[in-house]
C-alpha positions in Angstrom: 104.1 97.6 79.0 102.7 97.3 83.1 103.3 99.3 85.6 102.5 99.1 88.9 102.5 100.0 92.4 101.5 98.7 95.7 100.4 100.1 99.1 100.8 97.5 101.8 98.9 98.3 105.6 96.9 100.9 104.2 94.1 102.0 107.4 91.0 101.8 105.6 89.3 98.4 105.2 89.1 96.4 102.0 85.4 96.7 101.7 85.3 100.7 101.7 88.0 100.5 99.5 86.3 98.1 97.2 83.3 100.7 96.3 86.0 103.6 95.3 88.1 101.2 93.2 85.5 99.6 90.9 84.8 102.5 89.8 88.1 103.9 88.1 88.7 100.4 86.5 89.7 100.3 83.2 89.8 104.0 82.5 92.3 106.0 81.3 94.6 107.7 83.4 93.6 111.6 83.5 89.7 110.1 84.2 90.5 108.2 86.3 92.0 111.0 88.2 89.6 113.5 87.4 86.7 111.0 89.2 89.0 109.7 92.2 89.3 113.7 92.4 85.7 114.2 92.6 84.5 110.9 94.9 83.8 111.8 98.2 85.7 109.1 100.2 88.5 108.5 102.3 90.1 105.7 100.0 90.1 108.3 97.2 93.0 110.1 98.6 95.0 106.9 98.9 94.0 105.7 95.4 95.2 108.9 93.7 98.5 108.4 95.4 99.1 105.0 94.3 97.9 105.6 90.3 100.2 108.7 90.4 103.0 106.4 91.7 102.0 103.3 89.2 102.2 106.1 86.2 105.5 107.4 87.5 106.8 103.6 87.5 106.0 103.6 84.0 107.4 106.8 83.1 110.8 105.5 85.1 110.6 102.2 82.6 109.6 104.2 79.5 110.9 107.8 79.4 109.5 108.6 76.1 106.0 107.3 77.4 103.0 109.7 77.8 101.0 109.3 80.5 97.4 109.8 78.7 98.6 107.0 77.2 98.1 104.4 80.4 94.9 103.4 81.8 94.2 101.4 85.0 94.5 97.4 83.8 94.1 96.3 87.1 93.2 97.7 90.5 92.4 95.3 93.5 92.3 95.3 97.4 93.2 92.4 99.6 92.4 92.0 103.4 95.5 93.2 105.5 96.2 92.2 109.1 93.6 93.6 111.7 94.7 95.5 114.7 92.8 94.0 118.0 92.1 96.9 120.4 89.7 96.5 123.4 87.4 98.9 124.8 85.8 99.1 128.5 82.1 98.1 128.5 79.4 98.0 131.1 79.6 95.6 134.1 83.7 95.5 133.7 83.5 93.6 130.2 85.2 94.5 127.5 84.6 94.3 123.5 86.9 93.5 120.7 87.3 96.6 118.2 88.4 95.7 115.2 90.8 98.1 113.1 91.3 96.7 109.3 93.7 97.2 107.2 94.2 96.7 103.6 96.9 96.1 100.3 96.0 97.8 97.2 97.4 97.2 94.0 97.1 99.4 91.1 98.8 98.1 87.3 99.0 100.6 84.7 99.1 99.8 80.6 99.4 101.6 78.0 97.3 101.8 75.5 97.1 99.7 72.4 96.8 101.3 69.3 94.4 99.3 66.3 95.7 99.0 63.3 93.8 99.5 60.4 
């Protein structure tokens, strides 16, 4: 069983993102939590909010589910739309700035027990 949730026009850009999601993927749940916890980056804060949401999506499907059961299947970041701002520059120019943004997507699954 998947899970997942999804964080549309997120203000971080997909590349800073990028570094603090490869490296919870494919852990399990309280790990993955325990490093985002730990990782001393903006995107952090927004990843811990989305897994916590992806594991209570699960939890909604699945009451009898337990959430060290889940690890993170899949986690990915795709470019959002850019905000164009301008900013005063010598001589009366002006330069583009360029404000990112970003979707994240974070898929819980549980995890499969081997049989013997």
């Amino acid at each position: 069983m998947e899970a997942k949730a999804v964080g549309k026009h997120l203000r971080i850009s997909a590349r800073k993102a990028r570094l603090v999601a490869d490296e919870i993927r494919g852990y399990d749940y309280k790990e993955a939590i325990d490093i985002l916890r730990f990782t001393n980056k903006a995107a952090s804060g927004l990843i811990i909010n989305l897994l916590n949401s992806a594991v209570a999506n699960a939890i909604q499907m699945n009451e009898s589910l337990d959430p060290s059961s889940l690890f993170v299947k899949k986690i990915y970041i795709d470019d959002g739309p850019i905000m164009k701002r301008f900013r005063p520059r010598a001589r009366g120019r002006a330069s583009r700035i360029r404000k990112r943004l970003s979707h994240i997507t974070v898929v819980v699954s549980e995890i499969e027990k081997k049989a013997n």
